[in-house]
BAFI-3210 file (N, C-alpha, C; in Angstrom, 3 decimals, decimal comma, padded with zeros to 6 digits):
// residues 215
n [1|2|3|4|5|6|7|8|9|10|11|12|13|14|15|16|17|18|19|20|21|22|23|24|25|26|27|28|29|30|31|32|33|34|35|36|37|38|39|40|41|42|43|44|45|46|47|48|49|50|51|52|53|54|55|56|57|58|59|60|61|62|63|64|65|66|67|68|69|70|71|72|73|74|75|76|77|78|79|80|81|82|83|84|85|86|87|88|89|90|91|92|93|94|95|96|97|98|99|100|101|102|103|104|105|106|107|108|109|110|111|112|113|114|115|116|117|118|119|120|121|122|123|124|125|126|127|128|129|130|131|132|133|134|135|136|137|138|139|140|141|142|143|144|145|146|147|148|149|150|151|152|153|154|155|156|157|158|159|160|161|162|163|164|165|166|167|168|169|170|171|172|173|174|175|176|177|178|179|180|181|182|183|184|185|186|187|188|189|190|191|192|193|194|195|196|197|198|199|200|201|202|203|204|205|206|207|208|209|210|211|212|213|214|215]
n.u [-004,173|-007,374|-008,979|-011,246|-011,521|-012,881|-014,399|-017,485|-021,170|-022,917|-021,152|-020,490|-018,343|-016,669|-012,944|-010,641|-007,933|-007,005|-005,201|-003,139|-002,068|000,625|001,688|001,861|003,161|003,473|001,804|000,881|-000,486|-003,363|-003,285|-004,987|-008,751|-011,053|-015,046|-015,334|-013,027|-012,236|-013,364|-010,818|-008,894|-007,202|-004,341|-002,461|000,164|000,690|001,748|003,783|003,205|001,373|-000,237|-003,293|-004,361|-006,987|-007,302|-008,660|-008,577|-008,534|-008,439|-006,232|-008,021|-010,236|-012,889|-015,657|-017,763|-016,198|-016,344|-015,212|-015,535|-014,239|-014,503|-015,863|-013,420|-010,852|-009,185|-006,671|-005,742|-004,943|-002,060|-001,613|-000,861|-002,609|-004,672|-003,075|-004,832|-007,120|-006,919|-006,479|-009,127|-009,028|-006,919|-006,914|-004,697|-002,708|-000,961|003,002|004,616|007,148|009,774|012,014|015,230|017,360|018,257|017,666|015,405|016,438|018,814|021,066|022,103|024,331|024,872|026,461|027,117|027,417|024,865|024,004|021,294|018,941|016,861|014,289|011,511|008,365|005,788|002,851|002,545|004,118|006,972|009,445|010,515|012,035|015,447|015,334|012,462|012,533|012,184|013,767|012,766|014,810|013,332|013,299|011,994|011,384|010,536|008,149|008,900|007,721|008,433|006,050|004,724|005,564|007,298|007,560|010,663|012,120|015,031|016,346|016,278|016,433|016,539|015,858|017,537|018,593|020,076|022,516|023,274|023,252|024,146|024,276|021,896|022,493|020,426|018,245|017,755|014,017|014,317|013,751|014,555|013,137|013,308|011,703|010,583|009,619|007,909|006,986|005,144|004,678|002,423|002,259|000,960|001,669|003,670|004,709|007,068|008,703|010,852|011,671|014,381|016,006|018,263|021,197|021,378|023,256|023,388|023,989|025,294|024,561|026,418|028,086|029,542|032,156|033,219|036,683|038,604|036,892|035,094]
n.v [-019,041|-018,654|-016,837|-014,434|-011,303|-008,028|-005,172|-004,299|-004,677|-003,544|-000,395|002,944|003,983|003,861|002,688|000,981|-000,982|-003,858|-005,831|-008,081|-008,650|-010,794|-011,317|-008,552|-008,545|-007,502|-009,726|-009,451|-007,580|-005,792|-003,734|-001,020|-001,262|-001,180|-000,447|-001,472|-003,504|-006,756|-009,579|-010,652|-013,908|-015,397|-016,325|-016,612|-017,325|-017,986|-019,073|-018,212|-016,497|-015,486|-014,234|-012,767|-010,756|-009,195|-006,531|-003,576|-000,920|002,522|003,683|006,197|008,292|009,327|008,302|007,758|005,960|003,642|-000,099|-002,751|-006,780|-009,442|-012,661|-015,787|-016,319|-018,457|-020,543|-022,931|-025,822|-028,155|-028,929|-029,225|-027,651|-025,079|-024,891|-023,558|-020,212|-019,414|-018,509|-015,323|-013,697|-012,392|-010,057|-008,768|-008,004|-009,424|-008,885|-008,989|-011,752|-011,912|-013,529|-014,504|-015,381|-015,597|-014,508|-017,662|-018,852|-019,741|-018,662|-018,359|-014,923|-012,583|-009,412|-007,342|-008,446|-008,861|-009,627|-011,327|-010,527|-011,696|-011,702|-012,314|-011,476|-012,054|-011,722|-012,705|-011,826|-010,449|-011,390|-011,821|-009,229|-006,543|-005,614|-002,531|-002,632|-003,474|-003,333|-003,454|-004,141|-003,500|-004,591|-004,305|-006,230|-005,985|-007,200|-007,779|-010,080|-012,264|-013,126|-012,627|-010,728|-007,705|-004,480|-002,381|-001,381|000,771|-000,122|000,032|000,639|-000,905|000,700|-000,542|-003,219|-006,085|-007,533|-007,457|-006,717|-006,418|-004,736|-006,192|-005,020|-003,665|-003,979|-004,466|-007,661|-009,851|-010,234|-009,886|-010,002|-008,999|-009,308|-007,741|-008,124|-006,207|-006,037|-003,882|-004,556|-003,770|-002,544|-000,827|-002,296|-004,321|-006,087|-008,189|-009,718|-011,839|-012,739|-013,914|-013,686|-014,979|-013,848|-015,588|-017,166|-018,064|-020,383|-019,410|-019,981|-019,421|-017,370|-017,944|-016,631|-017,485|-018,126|-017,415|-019,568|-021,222|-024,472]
n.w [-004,209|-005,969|-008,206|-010,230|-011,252|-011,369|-013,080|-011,631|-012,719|-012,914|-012,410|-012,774|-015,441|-014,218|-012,694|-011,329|-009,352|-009,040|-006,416|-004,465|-001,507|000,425|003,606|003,889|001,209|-001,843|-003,826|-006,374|-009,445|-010,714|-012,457|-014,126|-014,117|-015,868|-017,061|-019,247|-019,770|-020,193|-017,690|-015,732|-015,196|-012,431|-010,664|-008,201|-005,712|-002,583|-000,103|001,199|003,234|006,367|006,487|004,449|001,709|000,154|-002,147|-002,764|-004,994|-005,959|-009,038|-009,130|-009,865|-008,615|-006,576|-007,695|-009,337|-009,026|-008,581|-007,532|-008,737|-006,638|-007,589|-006,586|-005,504|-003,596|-001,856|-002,321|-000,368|-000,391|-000,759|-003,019|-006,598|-008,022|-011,119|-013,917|-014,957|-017,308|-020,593|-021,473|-023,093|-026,683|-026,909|-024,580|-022,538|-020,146|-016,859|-016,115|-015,264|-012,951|-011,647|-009,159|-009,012|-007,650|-004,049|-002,581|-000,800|001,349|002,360|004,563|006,606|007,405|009,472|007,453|005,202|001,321|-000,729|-003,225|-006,232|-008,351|-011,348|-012,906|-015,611|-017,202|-020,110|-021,273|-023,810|-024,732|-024,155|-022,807|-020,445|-020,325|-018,493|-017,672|-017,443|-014,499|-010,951|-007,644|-004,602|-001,213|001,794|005,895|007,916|011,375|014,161|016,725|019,636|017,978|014,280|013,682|013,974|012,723|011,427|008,780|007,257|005,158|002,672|000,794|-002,950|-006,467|-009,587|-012,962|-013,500|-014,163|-012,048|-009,417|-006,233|-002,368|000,945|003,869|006,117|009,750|012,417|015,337|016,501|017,005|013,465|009,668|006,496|003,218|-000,102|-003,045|-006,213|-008,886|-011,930|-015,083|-017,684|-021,268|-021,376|-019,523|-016,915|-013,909|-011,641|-008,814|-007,076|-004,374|-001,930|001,198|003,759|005,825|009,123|010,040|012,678|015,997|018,808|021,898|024,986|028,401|030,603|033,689|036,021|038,540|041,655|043,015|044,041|044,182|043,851]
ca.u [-005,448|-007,799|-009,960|-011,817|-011,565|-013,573|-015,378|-019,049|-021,612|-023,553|-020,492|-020,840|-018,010|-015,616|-011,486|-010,209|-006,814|-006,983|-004,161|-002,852|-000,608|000,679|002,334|002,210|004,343|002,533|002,048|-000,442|-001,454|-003,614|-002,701|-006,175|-009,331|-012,692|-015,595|-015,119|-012,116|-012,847|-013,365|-009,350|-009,172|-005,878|-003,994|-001,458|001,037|000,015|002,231|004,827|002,870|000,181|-001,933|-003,999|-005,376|-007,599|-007,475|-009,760|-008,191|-009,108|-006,777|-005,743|-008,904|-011,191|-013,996|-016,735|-017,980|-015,751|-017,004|-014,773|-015,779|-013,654|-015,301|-015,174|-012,022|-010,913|-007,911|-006,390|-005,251|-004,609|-001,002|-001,142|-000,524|-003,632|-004,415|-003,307|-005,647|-007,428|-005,929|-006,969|-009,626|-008,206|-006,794|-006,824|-003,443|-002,243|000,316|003,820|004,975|008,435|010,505|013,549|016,487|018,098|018,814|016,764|014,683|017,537|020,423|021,532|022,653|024,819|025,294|027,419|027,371|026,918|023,763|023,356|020,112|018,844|015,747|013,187|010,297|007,577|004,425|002,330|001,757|005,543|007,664|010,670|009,986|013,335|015,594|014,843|011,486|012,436|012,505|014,046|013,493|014,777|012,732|013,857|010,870|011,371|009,558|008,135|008,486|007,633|007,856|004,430|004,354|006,591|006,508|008,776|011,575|012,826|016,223|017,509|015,768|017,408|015,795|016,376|018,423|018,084|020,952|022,724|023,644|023,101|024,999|023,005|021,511|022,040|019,184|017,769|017,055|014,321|013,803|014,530|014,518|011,913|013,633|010,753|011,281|008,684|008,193|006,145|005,032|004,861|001,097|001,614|000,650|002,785|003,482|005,231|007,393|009,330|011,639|012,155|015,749|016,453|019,492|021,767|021,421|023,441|022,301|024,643|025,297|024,625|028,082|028,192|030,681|032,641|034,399|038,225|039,232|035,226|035,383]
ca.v [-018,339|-018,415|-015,766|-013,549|-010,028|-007,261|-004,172|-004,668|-004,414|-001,725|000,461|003,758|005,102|003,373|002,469|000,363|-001,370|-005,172|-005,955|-009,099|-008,454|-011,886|-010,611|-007,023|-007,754|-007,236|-010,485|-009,264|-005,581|-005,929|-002,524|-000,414|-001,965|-000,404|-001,022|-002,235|-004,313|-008,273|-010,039|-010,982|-014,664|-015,180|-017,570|-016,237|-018,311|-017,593|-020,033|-017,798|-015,323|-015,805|-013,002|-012,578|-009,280|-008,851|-004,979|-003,146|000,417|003,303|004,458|007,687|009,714|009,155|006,574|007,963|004,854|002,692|-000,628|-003,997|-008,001|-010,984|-013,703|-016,967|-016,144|-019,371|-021,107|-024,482|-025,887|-029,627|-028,900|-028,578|-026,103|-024,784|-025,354|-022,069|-019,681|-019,519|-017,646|-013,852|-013,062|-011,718|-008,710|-008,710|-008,013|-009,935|-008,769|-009,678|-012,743|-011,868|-014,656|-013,803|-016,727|-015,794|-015,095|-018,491|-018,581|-020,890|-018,489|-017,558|-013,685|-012,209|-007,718|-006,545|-009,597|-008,654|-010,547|-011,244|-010,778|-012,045|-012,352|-011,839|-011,280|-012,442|-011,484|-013,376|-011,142|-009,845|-011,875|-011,374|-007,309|-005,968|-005,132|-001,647|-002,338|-004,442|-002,671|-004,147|-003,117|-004,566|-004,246|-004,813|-005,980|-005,174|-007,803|-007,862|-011,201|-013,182|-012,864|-012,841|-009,128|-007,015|-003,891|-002,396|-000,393|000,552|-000,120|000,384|000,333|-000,137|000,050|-000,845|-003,799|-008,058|-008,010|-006,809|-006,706|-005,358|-005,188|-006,741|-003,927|-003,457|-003,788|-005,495|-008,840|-010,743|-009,603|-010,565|-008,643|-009,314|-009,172|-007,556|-007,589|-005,629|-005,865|-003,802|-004,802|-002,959|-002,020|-000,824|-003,371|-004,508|-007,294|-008,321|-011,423|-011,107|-014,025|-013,879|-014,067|-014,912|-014,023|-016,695|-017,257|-019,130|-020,580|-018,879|-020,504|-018,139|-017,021|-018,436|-016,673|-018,699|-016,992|-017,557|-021,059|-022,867|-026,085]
ca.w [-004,213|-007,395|-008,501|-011,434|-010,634|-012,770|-012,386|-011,715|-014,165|-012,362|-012,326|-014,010|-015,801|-012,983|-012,699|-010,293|-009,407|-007,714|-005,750|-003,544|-000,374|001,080|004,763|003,677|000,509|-003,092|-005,129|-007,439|-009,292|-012,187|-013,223|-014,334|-014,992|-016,166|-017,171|-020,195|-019,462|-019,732|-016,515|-015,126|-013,810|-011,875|-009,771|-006,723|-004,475|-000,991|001,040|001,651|004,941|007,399|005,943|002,885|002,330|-001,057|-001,853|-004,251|-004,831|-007,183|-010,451|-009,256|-010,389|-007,192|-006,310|-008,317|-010,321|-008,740|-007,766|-008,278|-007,469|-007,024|-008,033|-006,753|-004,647|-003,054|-001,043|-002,401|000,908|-000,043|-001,084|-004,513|-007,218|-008,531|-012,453|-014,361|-015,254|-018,498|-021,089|-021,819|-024,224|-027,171|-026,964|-023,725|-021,408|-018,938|-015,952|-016,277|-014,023|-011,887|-011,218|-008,255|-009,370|-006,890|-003,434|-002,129|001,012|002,734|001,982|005,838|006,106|008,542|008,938|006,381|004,010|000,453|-001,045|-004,923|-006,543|-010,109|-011,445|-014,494|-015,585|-018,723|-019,744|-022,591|-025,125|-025,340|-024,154|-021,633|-019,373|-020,498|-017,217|-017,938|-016,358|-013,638|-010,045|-006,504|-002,999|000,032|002,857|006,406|008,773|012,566|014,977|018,226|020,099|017,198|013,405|012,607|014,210|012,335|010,556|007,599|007,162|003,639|003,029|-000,362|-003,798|-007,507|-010,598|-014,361|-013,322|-013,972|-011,013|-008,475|-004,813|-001,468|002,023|004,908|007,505|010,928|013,318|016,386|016,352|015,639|012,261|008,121|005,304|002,096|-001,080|-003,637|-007,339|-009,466|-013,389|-015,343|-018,779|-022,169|-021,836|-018,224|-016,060|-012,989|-010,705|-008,113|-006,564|-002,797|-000,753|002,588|004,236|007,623|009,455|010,561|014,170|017,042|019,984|023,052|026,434|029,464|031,098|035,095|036,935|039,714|042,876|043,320|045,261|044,442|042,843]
c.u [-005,869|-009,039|-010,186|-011,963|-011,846|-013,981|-016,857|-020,338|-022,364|-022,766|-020,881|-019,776|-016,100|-014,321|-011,139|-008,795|-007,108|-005,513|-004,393|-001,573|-000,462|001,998|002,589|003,064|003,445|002,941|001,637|-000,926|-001,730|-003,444|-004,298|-006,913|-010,390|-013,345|-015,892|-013,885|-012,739|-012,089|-011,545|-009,251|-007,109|-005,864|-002,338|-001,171|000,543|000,780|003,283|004,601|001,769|-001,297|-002,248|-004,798|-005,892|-008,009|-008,439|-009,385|-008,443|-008,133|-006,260|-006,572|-010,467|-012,210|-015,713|-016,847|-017,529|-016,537|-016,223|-015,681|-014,364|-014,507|-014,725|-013,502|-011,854|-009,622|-007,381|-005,533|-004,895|-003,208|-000,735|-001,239|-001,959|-003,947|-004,511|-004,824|-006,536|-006,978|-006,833|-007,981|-009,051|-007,889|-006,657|-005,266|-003,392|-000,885|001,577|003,645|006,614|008,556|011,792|014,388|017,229|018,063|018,062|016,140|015,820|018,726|020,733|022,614|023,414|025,259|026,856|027,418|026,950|026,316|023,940|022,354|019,990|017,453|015,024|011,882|009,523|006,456|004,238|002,139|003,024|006,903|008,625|010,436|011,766|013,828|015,296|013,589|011,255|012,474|012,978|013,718|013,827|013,926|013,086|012,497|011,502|010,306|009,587|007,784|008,206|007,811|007,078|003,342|005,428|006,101|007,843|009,095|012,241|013,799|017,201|016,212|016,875|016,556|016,300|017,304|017,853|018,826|021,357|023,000|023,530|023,630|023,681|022,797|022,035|020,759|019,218|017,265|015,479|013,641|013,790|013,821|013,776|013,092|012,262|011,277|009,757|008,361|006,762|006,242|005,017|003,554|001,033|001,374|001,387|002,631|004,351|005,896|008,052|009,681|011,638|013,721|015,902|017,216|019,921|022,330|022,452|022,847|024,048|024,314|025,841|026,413|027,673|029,162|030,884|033,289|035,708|038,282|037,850|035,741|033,837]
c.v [-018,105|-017,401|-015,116|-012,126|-008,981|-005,938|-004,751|-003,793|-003,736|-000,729|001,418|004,316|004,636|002,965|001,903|-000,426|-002,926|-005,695|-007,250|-008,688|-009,792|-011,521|-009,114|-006,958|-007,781|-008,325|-010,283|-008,364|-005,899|-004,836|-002,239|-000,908|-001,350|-001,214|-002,108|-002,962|-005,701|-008,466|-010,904|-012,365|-014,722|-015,980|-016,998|-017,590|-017,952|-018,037|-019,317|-016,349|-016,301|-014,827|-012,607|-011,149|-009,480|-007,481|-004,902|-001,173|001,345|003,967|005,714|008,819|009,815|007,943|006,519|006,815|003,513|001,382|-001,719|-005,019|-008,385|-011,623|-014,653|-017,375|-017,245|-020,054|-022,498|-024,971|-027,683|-029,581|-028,971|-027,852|-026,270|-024,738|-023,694|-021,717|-019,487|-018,738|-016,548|-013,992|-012,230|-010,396|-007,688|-008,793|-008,491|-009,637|-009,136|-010,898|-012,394|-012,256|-014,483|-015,305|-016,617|-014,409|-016,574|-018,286|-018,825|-020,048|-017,456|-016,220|-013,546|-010,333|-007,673|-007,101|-008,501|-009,776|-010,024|-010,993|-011,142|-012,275|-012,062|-011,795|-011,790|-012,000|-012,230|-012,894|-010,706|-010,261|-011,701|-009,960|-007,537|-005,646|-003,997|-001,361|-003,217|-003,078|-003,269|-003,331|-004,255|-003,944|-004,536|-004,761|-006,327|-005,931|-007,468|-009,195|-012,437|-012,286|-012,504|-011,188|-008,304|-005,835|-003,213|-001,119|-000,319|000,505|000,403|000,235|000,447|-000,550|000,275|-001,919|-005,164|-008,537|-007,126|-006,792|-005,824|-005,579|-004,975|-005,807|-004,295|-003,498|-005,047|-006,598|-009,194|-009,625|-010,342|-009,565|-009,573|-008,489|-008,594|-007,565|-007,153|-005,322|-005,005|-003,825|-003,450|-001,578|-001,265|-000,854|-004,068|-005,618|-007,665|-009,751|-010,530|-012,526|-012,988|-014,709|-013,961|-014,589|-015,160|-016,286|-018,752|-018,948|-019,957|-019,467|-019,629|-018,448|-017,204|-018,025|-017,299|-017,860|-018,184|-018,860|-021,880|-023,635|-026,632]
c.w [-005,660|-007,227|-009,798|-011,181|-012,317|-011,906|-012,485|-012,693|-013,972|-011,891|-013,290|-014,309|-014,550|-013,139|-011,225|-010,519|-008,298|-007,990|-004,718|-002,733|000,050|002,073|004,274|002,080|-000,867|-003,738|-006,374|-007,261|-010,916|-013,068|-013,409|-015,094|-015,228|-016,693|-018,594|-020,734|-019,324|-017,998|-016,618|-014,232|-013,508|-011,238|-008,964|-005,942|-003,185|000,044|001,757|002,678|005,240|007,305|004,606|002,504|000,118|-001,488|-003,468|-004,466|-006,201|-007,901|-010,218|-009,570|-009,903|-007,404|-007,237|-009,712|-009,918|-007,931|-008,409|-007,445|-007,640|-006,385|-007,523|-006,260|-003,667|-002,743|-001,744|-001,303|001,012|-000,358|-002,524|-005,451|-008,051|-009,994|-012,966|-014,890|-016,507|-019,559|-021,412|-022,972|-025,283|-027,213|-026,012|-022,719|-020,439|-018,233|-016,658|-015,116|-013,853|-011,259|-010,136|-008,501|-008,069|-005,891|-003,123|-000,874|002,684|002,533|003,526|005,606|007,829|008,422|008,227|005,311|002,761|-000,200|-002,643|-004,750|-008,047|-009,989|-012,639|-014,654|-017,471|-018,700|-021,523|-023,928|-025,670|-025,241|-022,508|-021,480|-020,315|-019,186|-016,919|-016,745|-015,193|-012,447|-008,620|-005,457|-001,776|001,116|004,519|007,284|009,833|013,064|016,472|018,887|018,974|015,416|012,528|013,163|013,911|011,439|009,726|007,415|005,652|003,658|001,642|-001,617|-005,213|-008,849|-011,940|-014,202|-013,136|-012,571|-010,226|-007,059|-004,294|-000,325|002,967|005,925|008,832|011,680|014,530|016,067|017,554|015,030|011,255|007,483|004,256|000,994|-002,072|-005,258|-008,117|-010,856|-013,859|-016,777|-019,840|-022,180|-020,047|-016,822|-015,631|-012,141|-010,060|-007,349|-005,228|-002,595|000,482|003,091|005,464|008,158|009,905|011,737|014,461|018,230|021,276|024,351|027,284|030,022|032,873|035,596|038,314|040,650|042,809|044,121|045,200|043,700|042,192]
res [x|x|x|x|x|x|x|x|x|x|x|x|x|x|x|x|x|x|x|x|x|x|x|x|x|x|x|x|x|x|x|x|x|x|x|x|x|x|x|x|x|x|x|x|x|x|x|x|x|x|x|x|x|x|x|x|x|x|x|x|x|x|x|x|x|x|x|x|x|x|x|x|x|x|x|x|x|x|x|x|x|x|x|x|x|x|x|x|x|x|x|x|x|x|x|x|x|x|x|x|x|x|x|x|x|x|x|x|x|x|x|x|x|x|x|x|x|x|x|x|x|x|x|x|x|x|x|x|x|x|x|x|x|x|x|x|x|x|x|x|x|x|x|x|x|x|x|x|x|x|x|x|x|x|x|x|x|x|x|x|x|x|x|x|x|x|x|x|x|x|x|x|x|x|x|x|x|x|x|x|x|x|x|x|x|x|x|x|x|x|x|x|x|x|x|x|x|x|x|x|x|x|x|x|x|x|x|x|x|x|x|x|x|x|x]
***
């Protein structure tokens, strides 16, 4: 998903926060923009839910003034990666980007396991987030009937940390847990990555009891 996200130029006085959820989990928080903030273009992954939500939320010091766009907000849907974004105006801050190394999407879990995590973060203007400002949470989502209706349970959070591990929840199946990792830069300004982990399922063959002397 590409886009330009700003405040609008008949705002008076306004603060706003644009945000990307992809399945509920946060890819993208431009951290606080006003009105005299240059216009923000950007470029989000998307492939990894079934829902896109484009939020427009206010800095903490109510709605009076507030008014964001995105611009030009648009899907690339032929399969390939969208051409980065243009680079900042000077002087201008850009997000970090938080990278998760590790667990992978394919890494089958089973309750109790202990799961690595690793991951990092950069932002353009400073270099490598320090772990310091890294943050993790696991999340455990809770379906009904299918995947693609689930809703979330917190499970653990740890922060100041590039690494780390966590032991796999309990719960009803189906479900999977969302890895989140969260960096926020020098000036700020925060951002967000997430995997998805499946449990590792078998397939079970029903039990047929037999009476005494059948064949």
């Amino acid at each position: 998903m590409r886009s330009t996200v700003g405040v609008d130029d008949e705002a008076s006085g306004g603060s706003v926060v644009f945000r990307v959820l992809v399945a509920d989990a946060q890819a993208f928080d431009s951290g606080v923009r006003t009105g005299s903030s240059a216009n923000l273009p950007l470029s989000v992954p998307v492939t990894a839910g079934a829902e896109l939500r484009l939020l427009v939320t206010d800095a903490g010091d109510g709605l009076a003034g507030d008014q964001g766009d995105w611009a030009d907000a648009k899907l690339m849907c032929d399969g390939s990666q969208p051409p980065p974004p243009p680079p900042p105006p000077p002087g201008e801050n850009r997000p970090p980007a938080p990278v998760i190394d590790a667990p992978s999407t394919t890494l089958p879990w089973k309750v109790g396991d202990t799961i690595f995590f690793t991951g990092q973060a950069a932002e353009p203007e400073d270099g490598r987030v320090p772990a310091a400002h890294l943050s993790w949470d696991v999340v455990r989502k809770h379906c009904h009937g299918t995947t693609q209706d689930c809703h979330s349970h917190p499970v653990s959070t740890q922060a100041g940390v590039a690494s780390g591990t966590f032991t796999a929840p309990t719960h009803d199946y189906p479900l999977y847990l969302e890895l989140r990792l969260r960096a926020t830069d020098s000036a700020g300004f925060t951002a967000s990555s997430s995997v998805r982990l499946d449990p590792q399922t078998v397939n079970v063959t029903p039990f047929r009891p037999t009476r005494a002397g059948s064949s």
